[in-house]
C-alpha positions as CSV (number, residue, x, y, z in Angstrom):
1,X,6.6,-19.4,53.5
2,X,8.6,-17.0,50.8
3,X,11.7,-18.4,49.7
4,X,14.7,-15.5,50.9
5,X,16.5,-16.5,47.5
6,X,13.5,-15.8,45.4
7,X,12.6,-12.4,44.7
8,X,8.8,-12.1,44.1
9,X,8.7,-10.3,40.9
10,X,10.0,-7.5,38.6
11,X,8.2,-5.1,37.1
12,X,9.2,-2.0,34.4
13,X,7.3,0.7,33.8
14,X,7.8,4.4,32.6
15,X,8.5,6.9,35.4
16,X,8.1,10.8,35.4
17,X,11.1,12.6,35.9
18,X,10.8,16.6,37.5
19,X,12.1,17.9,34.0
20,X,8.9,15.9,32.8
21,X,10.6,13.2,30.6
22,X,9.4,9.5,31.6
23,X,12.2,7.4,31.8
24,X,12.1,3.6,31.7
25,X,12.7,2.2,35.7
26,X,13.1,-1.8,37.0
27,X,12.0,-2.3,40.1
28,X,12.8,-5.5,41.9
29,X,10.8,-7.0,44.9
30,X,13.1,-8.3,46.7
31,X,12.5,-11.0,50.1
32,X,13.8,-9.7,52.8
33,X,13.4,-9.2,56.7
34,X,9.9,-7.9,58.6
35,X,10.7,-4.1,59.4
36,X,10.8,-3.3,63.0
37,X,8.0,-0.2,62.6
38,X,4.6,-1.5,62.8
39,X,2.4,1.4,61.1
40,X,-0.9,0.5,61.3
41,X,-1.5,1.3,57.2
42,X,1.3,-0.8,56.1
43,X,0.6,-4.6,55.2
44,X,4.2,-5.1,53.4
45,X,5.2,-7.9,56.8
46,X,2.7,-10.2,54.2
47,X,5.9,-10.2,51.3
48,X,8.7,-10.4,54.5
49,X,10.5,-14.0,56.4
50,X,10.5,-14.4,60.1
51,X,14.2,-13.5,61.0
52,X,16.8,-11.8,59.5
53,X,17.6,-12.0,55.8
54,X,20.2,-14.9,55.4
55,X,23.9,-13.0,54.1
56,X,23.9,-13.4,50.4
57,X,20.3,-14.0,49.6
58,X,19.4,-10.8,48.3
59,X,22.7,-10.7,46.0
60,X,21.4,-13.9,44.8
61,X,17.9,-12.4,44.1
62,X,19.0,-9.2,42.4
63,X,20.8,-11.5,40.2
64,X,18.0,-13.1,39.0
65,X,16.3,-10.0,38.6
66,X,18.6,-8.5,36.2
67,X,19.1,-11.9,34.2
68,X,15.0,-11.7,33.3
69,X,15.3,-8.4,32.5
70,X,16.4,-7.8,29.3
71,X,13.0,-10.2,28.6
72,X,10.8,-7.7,30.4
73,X,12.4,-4.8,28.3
74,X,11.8,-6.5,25.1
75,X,7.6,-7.4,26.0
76,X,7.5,-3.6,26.7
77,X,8.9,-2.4,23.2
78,X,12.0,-0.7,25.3
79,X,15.6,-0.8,24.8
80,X,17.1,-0.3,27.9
81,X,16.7,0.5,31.3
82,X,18.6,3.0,33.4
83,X,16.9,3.1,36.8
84,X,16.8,0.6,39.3
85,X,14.4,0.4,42.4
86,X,15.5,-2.2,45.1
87,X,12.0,-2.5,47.4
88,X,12.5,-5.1,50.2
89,X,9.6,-4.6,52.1
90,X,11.5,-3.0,55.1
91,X,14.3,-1.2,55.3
92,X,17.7,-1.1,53.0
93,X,19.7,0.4,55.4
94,X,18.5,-2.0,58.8
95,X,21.0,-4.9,59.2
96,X,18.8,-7.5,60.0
97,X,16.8,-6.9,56.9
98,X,19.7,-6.1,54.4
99,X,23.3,-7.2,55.9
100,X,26.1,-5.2,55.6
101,X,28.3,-7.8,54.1
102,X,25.5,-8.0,50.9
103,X,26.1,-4.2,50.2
104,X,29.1,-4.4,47.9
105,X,27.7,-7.2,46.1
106,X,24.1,-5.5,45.6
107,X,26.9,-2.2,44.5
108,X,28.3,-4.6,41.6
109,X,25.8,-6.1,40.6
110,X,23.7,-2.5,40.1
111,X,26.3,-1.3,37.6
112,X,25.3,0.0,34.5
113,X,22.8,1.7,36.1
114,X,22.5,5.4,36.6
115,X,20.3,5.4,39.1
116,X,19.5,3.6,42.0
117,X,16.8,3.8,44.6
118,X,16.2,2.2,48.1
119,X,13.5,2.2,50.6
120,X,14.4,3.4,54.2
121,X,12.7,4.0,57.4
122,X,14.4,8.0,58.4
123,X,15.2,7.3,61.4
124,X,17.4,4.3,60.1
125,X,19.6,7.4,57.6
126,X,23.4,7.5,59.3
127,X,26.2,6.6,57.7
128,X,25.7,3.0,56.2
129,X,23.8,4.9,53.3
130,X,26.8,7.6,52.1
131,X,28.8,4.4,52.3
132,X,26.8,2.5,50.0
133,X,26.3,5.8,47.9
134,X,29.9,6.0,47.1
135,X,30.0,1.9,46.4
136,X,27.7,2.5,43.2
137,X,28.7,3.3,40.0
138,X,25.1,5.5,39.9
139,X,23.7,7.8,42.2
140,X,21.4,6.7,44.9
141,X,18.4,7.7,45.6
142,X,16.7,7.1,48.7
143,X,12.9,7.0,49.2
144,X,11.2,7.4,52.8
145,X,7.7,7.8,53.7
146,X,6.5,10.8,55.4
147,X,2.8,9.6,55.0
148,X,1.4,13.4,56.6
149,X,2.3,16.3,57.8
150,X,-0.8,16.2,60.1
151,X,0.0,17.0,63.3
152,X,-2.4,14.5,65.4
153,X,-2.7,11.7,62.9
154,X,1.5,11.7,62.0
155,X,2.3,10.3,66.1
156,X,-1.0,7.4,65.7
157,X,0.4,6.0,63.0
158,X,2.7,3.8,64.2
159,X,5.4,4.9,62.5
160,X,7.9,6.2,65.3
161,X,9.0,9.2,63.5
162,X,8.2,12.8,64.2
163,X,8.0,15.7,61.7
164,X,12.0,17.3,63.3
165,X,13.5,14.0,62.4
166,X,11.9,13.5,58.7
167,X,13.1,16.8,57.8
168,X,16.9,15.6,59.5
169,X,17.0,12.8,57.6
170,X,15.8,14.9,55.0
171,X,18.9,17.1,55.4
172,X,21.2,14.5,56.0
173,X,20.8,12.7,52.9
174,X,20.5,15.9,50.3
175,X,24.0,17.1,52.0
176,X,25.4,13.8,51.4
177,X,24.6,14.6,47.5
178,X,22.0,11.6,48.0
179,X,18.6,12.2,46.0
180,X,15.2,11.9,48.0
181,X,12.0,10.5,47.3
182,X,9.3,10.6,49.3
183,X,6.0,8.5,50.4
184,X,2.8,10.3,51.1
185,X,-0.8,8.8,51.8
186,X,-3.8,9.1,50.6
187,X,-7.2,8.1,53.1
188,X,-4.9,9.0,56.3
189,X,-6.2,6.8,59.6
190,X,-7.8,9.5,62.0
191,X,-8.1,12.5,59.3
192,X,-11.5,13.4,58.4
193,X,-12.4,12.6,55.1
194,X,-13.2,16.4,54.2
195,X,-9.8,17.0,55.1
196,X,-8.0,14.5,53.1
197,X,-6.8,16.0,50.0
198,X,-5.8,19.1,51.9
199,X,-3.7,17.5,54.1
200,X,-2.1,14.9,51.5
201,X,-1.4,18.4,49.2
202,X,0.3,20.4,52.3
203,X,2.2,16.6,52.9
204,X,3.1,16.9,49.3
205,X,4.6,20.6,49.7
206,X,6.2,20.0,52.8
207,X,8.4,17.2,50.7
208,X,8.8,19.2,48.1
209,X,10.4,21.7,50.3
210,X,12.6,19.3,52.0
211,X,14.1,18.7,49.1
212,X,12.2,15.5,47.1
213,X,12.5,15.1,43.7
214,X,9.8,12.9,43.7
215,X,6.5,12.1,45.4
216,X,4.6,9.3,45.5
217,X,1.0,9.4,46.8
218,X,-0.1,6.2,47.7
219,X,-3.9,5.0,48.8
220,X,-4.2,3.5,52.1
221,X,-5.0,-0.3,51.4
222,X,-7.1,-1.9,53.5
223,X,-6.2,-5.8,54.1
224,X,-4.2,-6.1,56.9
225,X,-7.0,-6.3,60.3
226,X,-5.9,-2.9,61.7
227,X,-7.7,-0.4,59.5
228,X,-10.2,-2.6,59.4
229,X,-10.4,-2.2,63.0
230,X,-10.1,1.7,63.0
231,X,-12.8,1.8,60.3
232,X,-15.3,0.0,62.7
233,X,-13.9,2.6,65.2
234,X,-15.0,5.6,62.5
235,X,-11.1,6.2,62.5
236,X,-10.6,5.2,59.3
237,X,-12.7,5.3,55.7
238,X,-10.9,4.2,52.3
239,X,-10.1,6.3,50.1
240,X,-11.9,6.5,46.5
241,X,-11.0,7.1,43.0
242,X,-12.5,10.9,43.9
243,X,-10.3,11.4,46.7
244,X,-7.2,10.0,44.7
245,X,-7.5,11.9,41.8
246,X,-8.4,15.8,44.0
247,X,-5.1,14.7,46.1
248,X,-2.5,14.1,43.4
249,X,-4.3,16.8,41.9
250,X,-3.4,19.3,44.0
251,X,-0.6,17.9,44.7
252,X,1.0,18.5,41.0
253,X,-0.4,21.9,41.8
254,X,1.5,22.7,45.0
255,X,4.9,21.7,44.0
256,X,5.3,23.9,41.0
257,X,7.8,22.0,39.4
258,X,9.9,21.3,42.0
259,X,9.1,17.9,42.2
260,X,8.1,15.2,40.4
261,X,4.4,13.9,41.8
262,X,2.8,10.3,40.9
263,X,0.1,8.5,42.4
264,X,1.5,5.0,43.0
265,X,0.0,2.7,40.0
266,X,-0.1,-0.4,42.9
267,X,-3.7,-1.8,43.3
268,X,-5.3,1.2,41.8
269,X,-7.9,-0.9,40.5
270,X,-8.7,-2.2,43.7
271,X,-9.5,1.7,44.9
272,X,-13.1,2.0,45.3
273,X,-15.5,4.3,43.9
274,X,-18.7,6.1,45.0
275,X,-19.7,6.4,41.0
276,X,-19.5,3.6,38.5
277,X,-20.3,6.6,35.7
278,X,-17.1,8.2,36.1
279,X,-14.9,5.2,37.2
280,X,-13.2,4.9,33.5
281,X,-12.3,8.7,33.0
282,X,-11.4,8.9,36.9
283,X,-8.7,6.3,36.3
284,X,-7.8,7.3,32.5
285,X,-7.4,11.2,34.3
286,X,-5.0,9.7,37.2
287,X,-2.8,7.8,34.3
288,X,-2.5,10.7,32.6
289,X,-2.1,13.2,35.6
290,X,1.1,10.3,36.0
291,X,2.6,10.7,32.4
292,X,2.3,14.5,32.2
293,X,2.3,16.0,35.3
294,X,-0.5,18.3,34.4
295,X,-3.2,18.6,36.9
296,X,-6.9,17.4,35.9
297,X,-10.0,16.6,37.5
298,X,-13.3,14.7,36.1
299,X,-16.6,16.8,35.8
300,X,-19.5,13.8,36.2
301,X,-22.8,15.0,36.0
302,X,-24.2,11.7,38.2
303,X,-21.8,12.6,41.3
304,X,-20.7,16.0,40.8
């Protein structure tokens, strides 16, 4: 059982930003509430408590967040830190996972910061973010997952959200003067593994044309009992280190500039590969891809 006043860790790492700087960002794992979307990729209900998230817990966790920080900062040789990611699992802006009552209190406490992003399901964007938007001292960015634009695998997902209603939330938020980030996946359920990288790149694009400043690819985990049952189906295959670093690849190449695209550093070690020759420059080539934003691929004479 997690404890709701705990959060379960804090992390700081160097983020790109789309004018190419990297720029030192917290983000804080907060306990919160199971989301009510059950996507058959997603295994975050593992870091989530039955019921909702008990008014004032996650106040009380972002507090202790922020008092280790400075600690974190130091063992990284940085100075400070002006980006904040809240992640709880779920969604920010879904009562029963963050209450309303905790928003001005999460607002206060995430001053000093210039930037602040949340995780949010969009068909859960309406009013409750703007309102939080204009309680920070920062602006707020708000990150949604899109996973793919492919047209048969998008509605088998789980996921409850059609293409029309990512690109409305889309709108919604950039007219609000909110920033967007966006989720995308890599090893799609019910894609074929030939198609993969194209359809994570035009997934990418489309994004980037809704108005992201940032991308995210992120490789399908296994884990959680459902893709382990669509693999046995043949609906499903993990992807590998070749896979990841073709789609962020291409990815970086379809944006052209516009946005700024990283392959989530989460578990990459537990990505497989097909090749232990080219494991080590596959991974050094997808850290670097990260840092610069300059496209590169790994030529292995055993794999090819």
């Amino acid at each position: 059982m997690l404890d709701p006043w705990q959060p379960q860790g804090v992390t700081v790492e160097l983020e790109r930003e789309p004018d190419g700087e990297l720029r030192p960002a917290a983000t804080v794992f907060l306990t919160g509430a199971e989301c009510p979307f059950t996507c058959v990729f997603c295994d975050l209900w593992r870091f989530t408590i039955p019921g909702p998230t008990p008014v004032g817990a996650l106040p009380a966790q972002l507090r202790s967040a922020l008092e280790g920080l400075p600690r974190l900062l130091q063992e990284a040789g940085l100075e400070r830190c002006d980006r904040l990611k809240l992640y709880n699992a779920s969604n920010f802006f879904e009562p029963r996972a963050v209450p309303e009552a905790d928003l001005e209190p999460i607002a206060r406490l995430a001053a000093g910061f210039e930037r602040v992003v949340v995780e949010c399901h969009p068909r859960l964007v309406d009013g409750r973010v703007r309102r939080f938007a204009d309680r920070l001292e920062g602006r707020l960015e708000v990150a949604m997952g899109l996973e793919t634009v492919h047209p048969r695998a998008l509605p088998r997902l789980g996921k409850q959200l059609t293409l029309e209603q990512f690109d409305r939330a889309a709108a919604r938020l950039l007219a609000d003067e909110i920033d967007l980030r966006v989720f995308v996946l890599v090893g799609v359920p019910f894609v074929p593994a030939e198609e993969q990288a194209r359809w994570a790149a035009a997934s990418v694009r489309h994004a980037a044309e809704a108005g992201a400043r940032s991308v995210a690819l992120i490789p399908v985990r296994g884990g959680n009992g459902e893709l382990e049952r669509l693999q046995r189906l043949g609906s499903f295959e993990p992807p590998d280190l070749a896979l990841v670093e073709e789609a962020l690849a291409r990815g970086v190449e379809v944006t052209g500039g516009k946005a700024a695209v990283q392959l989530d550093p989460w578990d990459l070690e537990r990505v497989g590969s097909a090749c232990g020759a080219c494991r080590g420059a596959r991974l050094e080539a997808i850290r670097e891809m990260n840092r610069t934003g300059v496209p590169r691929r790994t030529v292995c004479d055993v794999c090819h």
